[in-house]
C-alpha positions as CSV (number, residue, x, y, z in Angstrom):
1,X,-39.3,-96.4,44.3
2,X,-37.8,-98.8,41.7
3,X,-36.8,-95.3,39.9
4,X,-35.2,-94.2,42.5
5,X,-33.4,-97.1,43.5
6,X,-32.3,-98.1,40.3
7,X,-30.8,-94.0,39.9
8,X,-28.5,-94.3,42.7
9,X,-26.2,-97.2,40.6
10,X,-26.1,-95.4,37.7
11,X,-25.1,-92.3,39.5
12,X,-22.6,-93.8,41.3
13,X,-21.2,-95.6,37.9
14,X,-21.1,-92.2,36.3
15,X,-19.4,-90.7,39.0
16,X,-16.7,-93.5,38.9
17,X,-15.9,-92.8,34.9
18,X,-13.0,-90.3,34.1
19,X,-14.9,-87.2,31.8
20,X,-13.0,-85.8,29.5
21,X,-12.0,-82.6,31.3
22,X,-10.2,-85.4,33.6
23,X,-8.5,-87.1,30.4
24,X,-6.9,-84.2,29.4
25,X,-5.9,-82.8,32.8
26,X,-4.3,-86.4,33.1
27,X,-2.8,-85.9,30.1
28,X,-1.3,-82.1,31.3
29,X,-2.1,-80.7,27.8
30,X,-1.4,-77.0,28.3
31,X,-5.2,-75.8,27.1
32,X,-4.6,-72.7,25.8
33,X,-2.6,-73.9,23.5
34,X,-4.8,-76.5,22.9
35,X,-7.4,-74.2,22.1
36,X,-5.4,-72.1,19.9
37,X,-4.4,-75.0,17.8
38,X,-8.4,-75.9,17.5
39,X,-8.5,-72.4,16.3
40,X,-6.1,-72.7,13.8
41,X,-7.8,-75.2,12.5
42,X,-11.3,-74.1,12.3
43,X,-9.8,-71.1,10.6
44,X,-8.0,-73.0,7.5
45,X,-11.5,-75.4,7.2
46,X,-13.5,-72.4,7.5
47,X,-11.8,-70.7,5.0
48,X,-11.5,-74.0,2.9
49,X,-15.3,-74.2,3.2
50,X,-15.5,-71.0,1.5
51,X,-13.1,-71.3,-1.2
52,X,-15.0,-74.0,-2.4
53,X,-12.9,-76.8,-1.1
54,X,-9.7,-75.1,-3.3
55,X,-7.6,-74.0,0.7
56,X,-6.3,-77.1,1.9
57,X,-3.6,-78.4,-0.3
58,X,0.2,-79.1,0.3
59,X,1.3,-76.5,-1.7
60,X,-1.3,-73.8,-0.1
61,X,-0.1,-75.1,3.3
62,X,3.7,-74.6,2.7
63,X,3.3,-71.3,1.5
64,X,1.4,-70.1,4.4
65,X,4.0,-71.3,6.4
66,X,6.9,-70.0,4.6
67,X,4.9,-66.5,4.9
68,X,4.4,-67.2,8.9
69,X,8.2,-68.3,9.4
70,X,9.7,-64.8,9.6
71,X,7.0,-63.3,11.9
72,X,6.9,-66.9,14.1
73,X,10.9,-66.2,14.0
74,X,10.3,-62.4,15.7
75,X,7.4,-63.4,17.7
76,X,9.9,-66.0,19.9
77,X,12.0,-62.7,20.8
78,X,8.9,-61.0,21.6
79,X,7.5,-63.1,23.8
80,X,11.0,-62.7,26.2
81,X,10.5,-58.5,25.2
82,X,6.8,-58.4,26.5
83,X,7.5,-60.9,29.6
84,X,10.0,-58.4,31.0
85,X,7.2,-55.6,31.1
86,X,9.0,-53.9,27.5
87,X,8.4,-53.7,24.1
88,X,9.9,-53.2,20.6
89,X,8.0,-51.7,18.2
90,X,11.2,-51.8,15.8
91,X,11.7,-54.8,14.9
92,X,9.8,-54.3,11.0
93,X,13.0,-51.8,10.8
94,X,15.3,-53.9,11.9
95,X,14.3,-56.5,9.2
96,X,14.3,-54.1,6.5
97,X,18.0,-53.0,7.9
98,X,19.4,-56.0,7.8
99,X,17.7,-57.2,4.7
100,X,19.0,-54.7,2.6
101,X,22.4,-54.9,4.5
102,X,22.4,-59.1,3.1
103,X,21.4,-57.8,-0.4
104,X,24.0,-55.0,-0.7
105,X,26.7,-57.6,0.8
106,X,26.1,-59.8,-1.6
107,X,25.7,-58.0,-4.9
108,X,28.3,-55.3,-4.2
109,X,30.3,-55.3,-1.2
110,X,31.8,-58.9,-1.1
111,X,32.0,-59.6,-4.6
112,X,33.6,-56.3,-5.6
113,X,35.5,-54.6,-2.3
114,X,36.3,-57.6,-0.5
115,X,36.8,-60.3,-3.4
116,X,34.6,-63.0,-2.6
117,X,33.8,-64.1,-6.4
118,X,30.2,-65.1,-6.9
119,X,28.3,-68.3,-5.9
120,X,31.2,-69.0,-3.9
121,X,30.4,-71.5,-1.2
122,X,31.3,-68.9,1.9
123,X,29.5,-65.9,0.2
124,X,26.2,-66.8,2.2
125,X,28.5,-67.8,5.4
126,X,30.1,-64.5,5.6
127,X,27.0,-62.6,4.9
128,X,24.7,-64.3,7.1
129,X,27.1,-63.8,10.0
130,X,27.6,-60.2,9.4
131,X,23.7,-59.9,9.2
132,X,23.9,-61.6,12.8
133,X,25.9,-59.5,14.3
134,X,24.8,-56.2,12.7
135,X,21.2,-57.4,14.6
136,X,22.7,-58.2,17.6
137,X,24.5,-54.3,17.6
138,X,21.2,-52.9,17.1
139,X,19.3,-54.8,19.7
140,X,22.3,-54.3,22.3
141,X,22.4,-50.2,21.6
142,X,18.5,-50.2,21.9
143,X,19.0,-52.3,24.9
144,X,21.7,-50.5,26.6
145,X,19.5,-46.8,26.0
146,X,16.6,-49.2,27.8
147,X,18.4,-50.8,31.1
148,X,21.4,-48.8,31.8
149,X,20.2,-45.3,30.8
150,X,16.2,-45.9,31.7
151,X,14.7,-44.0,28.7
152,X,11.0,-45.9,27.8
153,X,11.4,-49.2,25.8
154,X,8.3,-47.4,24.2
155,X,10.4,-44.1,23.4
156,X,13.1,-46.0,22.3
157,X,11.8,-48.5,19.9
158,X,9.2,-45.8,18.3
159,X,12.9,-44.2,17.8
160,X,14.2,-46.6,16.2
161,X,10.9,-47.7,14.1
162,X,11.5,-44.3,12.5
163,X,15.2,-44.0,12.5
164,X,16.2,-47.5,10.6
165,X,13.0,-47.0,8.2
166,X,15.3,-43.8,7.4
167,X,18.7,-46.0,7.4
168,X,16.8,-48.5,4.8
169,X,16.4,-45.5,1.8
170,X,20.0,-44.4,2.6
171,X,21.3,-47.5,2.0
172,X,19.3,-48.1,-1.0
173,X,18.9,-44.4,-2.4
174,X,15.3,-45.6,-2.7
175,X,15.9,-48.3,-4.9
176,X,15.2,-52.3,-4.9
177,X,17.8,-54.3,-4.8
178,X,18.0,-58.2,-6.7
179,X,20.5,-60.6,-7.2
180,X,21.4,-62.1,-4.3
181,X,23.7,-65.7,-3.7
182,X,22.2,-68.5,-5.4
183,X,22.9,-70.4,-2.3
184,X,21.0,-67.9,0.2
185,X,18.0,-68.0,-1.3
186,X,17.7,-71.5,-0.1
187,X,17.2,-70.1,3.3
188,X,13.9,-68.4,1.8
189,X,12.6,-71.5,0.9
190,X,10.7,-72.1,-2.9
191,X,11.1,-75.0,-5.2
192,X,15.3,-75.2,-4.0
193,X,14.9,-74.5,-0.8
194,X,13.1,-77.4,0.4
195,X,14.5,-80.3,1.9
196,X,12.8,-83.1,-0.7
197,X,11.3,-86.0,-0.3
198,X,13.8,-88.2,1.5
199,X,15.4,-86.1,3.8
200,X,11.7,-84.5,4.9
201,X,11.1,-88.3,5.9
202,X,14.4,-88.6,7.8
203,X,13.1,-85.6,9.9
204,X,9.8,-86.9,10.7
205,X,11.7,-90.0,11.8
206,X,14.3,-87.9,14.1
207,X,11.1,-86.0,15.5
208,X,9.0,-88.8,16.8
209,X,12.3,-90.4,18.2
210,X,12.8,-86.7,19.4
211,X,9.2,-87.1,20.9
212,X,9.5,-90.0,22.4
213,X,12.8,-89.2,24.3
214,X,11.6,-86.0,25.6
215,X,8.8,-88.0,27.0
216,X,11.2,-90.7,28.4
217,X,13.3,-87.8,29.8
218,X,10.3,-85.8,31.5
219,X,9.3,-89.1,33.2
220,X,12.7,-90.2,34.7
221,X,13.2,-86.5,35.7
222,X,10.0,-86.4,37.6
223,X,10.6,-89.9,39.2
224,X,13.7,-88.7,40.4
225,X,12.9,-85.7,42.0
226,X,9.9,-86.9,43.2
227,X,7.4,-85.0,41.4
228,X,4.0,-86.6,40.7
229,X,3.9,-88.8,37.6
230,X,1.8,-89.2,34.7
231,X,-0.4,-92.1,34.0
232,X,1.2,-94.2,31.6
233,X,-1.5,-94.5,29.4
234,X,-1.4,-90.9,29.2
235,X,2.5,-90.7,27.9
236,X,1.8,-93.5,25.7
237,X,-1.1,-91.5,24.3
238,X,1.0,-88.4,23.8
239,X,3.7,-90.2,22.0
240,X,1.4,-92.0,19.5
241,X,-0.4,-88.9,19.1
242,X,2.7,-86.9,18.5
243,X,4.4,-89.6,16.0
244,X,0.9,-89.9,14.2
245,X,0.9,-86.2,13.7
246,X,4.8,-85.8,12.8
247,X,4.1,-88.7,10.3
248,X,0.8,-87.4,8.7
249,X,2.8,-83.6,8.2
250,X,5.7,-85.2,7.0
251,X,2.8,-87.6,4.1
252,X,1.2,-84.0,3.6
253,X,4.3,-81.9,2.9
254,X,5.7,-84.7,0.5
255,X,2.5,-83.9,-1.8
256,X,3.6,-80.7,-2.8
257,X,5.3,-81.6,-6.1
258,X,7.9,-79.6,-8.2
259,X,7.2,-77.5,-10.8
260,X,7.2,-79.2,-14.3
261,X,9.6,-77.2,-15.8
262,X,12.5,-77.5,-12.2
263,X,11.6,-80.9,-12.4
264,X,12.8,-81.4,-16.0
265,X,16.0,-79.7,-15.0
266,X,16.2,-81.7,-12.1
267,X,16.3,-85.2,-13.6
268,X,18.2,-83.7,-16.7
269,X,20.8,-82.7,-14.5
270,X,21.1,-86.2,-12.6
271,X,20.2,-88.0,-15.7
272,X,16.9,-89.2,-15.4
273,X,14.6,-89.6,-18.4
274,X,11.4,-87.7,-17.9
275,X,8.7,-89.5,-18.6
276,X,5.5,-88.1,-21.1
277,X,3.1,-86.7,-18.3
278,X,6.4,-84.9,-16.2
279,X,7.9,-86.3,-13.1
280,X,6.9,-85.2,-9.9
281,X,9.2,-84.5,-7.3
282,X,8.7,-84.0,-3.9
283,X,9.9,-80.9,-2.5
284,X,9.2,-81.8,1.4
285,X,9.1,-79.1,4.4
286,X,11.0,-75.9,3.2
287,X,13.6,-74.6,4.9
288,X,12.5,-71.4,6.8
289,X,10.0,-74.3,8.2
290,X,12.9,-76.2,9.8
291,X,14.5,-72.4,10.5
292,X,11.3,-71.7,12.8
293,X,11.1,-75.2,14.4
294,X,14.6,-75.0,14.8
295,X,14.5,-71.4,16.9
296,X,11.5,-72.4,18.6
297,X,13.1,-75.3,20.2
298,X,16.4,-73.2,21.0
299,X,14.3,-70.6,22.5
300,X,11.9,-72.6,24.2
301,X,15.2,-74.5,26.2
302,X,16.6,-70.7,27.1
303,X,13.1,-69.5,28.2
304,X,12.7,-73.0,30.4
305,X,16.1,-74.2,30.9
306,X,18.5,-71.5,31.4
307,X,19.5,-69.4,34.3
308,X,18.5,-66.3,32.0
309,X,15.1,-67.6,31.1
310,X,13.9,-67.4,34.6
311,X,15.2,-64.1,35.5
312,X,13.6,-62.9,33.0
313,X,10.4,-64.1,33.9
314,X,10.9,-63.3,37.9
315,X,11.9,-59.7,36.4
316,X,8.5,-59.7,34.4
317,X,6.5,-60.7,37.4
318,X,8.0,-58.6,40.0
319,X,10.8,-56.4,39.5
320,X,11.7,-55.2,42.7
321,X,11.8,-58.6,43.6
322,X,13.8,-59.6,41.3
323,X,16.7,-56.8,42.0
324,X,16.4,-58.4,46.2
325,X,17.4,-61.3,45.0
326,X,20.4,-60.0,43.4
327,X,19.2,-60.9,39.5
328,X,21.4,-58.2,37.3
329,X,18.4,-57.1,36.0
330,X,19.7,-54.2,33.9
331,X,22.4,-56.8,32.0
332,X,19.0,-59.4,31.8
333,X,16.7,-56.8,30.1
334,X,19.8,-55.4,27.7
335,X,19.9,-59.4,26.5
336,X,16.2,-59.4,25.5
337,X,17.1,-57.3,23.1
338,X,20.3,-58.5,21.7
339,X,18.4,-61.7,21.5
340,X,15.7,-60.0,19.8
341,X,18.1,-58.4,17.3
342,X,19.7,-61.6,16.4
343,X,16.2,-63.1,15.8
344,X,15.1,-59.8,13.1
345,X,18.2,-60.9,11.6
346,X,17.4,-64.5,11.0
347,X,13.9,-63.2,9.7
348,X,15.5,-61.0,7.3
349,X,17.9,-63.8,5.8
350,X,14.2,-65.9,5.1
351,X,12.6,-62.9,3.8
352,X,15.6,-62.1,1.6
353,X,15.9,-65.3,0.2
354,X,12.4,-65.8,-0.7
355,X,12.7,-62.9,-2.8
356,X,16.0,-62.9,-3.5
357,X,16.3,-59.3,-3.0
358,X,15.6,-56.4,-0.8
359,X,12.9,-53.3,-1.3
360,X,12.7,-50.2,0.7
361,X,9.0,-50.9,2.2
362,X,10.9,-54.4,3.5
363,X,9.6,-55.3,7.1
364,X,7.0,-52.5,7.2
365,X,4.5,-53.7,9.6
366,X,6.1,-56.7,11.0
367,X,6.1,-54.7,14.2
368,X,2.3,-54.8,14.9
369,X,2.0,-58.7,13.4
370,X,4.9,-59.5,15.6
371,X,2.8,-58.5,18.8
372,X,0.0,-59.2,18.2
373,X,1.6,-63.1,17.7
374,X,2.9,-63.2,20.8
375,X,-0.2,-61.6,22.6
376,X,-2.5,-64.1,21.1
377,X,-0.4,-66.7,21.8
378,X,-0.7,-66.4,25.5
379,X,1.7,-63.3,26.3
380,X,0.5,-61.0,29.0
381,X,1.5,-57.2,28.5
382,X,1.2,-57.2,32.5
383,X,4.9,-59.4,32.4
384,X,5.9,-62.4,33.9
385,X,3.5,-64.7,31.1
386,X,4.1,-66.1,27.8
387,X,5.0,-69.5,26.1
388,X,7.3,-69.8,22.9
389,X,5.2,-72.3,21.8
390,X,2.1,-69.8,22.1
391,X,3.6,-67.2,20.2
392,X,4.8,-69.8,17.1
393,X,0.8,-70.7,17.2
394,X,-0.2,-67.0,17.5
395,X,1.6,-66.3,14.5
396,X,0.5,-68.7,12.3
397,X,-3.3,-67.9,13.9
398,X,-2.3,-64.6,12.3
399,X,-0.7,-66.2,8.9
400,X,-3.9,-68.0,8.5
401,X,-5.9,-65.0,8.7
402,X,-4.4,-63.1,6.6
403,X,-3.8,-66.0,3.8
404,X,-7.5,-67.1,4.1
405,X,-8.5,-63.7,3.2
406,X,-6.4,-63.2,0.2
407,X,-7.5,-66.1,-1.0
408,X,-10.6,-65.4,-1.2
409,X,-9.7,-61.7,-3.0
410,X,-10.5,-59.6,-0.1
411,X,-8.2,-56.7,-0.4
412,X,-5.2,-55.5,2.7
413,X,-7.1,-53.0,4.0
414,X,-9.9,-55.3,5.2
415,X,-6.6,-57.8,6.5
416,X,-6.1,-55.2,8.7
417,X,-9.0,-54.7,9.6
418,X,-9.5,-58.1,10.9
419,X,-5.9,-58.3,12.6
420,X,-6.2,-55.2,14.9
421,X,-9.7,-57.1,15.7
422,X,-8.0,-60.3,17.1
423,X,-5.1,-58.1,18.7
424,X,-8.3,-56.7,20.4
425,X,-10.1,-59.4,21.6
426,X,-6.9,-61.2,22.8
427,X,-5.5,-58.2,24.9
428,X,-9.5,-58.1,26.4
429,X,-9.6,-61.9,27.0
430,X,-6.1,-61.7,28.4
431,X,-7.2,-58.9,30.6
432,X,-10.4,-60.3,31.5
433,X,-8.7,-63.3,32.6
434,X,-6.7,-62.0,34.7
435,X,-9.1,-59.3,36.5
436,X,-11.3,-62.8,37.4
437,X,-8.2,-64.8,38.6
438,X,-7.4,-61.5,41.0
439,X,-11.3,-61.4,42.1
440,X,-10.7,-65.5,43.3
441,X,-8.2,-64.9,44.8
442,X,-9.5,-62.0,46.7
443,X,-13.0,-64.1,47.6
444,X,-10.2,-66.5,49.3
């Protein structure tokens, strides 16, 4: 009886204590994305595990994502493309179009026809715009054929997959080409295209007071319209957490030192005397890393924010709703594209300037990593679902992959092999989920 007795305390004390499921629901941490990022991360330490502890490094970590940035770029577009019941299949093309368009611009066209002389300071302005806007053509005429004339995103992207591939050769006669502004190739990233020591610090600083005001901002919107609030241990808890986190990136990107030789020429060129062992400089978070933080907050406030952001998502979850309510819809879909355009063209300056030049085999591909980003970041081919922040996530899920596996020597076609896998098993799980939401629903 004393068993008994003493139970009913203890049950009632357990029963009183928050679990941890009702910790993070206080907290509104979006768990999918939670979970992805736990993926991500038993990924690199699994494949640190079995590279014999040689993975995790700064420089290891930057490179993966200065390799991610171009598809995480894309995959923002995507998202907008797949949520409005669409796709683009082109987009590899696109990159390789406009990629070699930079390259030609800048080693022939602007120095010789129009004048520009080289490494002058608006060489990369005037290319990089005209890349902008030669995306933004692409994606509106793929667009337009889409909304206005109502041929198959499907049929019309395929078309273009194989038509710009075809544009790519002409404009190269099959050849590479190298050279391009000195400037430019910042954008790529590399040893000069990072942001150093000091001003990476300055940008952890302006994030957590970023963090925090977003925070501040949430709150007094929520307050004011009367929308249920968040404990306040719980905001306090996300802030610290997302300043510790900004912080400890910022410490681990500042590790990744300079090459001997750049750094000699570095403090030669300032006049700093090198000591015996070699200076070492830190090179900080790269540029294309700022490039896809950068987008990703743009895109996340247009998805979110803007009148266009939600017709695109009513579009994506109903259509013929969406025309009721008087939504344009054709002019909303044509914009997807555009959007997506400008986006291919922003990968392509990154993938130029990391290799300061342009191939013909440029952005083959990109298409099916692109995708499959955006799908295992939460997208729903069904329309109407899909984050910004899930597709950054999916494609460095997808980066990791791939980098952990040519690490450890494991040849492309096995890559492959392994990404059409996860594109798999996240269209299944997506697919899954939603079949068992539809069957609650229906027990209801």
């Amino acid at each position: 009886m004393s068993g008994i007795a003493d139970s009913a305390p203890d049950r009632a004390d357990k029963a009183s204590r928050p679990s941890l499921r009702g910790l993070l629901a206080a907290t509104e941490i979006d768990m999918r994305l939670f979970g992805m990022l736990l993926a991500l991360i038993a990924i690199l330490l699994g494949f640190h595990v079995l590279s014999g502890g040689k993975l995790i490094n700064p420089a290891n970590m930057v490179t993966l994502a200065v390799q991610a940035s171009g598809v995480a770029v894309m995959a923002t577009g995507m998202v907008l493309i797949i949520v409005s019941r669409n796709i683009d299949l082109s987009v590899g093309s696109q990159v390789g179009v406009i990629a070699m368009t930079y390259a030609i611009l800048m080693t022939d066209i602007l120095p010789d026809i129009v004048g520009i002389p080289v490494g002058s300071p608006i060489m990369w302005i005037v290319a990089l715009g005209l890349g902008l806007g030669l995306g933004a053509l692409i994606g509106g005429l793929q667009g337009f054929i889409i909304a206005y004339i109502g041929v198959p995103s499907f049929v019309v992207t395929l078309g273009g997959l194989l038509a710009l591939r075809g544009v790519v050769w002409v404009l190269s006669s099959g050849a590479a080409v190298t050279g391009i502004d000195a400037t430019f190739r910042q954008i790529g990233g590399g040893a000069l295209g990072s942001l150093g020591g000091e001003w990476t610090w300055v940008i952890g600083i302006i994030g957590c007071l970023a963090i925090i005001a977003v925070l501040a901002y949430n709150r007094r919107q929520r307050r004011r319209f009367g929308f249920p609030l968040r404990p306040l241990w719980a905001e306090v808890l996300l802030g610290i957490i997302g300043c510790v986190v900004m912080l400890g990136l910022v410490a681990f990107a500042n590790q990744n030192y300079m090459p001997k030789g750049l750094a000699a020429q570095w403090a030669a060129a300032r006049g700093i005397e090198v000591p015996p062992g070699g200076l070492q400089v830190p090179m900080g978070i790269s540029w294309p890393i700022i490039i896809v933080a950068g987008v990703g907050i743009v895109m996340t406030f247009i998805a979110t924010r803007r009148r266009f952001g939600r017709y695109v998502y009513a579009y994506g979850g109903n259509p013929d709703a969406a025309d009721l309510a008087g939504i344009n819809t054709r002019w909303t879909v044509m914009k997807t594209y555009v959007l997506m355009g400008v986006l291919c063209a922003i990968a392509g300056g990154i993938v130029v300037g990391r290799l300061n030049g342009a191939a013909q085999d440029l952005g083959s591909t990109d298409e099916l990593y692109v995708i499959a980003a955006a799908v295992v970041g939460g997208t729903s081919f069904a329309g109407g679902v899909g984050t910004i922040p899930g597709a950054i996530l999916g494609a460095f899920v997808m980066a990791a992959l791939a980098y952990g596996l040519a690490f450890l020597g494991v040849n492309s076609p096995i890559q492959s092999i392994v990404a059409g896998i996860v594109l798999v098993v996240a269209v299944g799980f997506d697919t899954y989920n939603r079949r068992r939401g539809g069957s609650r629903r229906g027990a209801r």
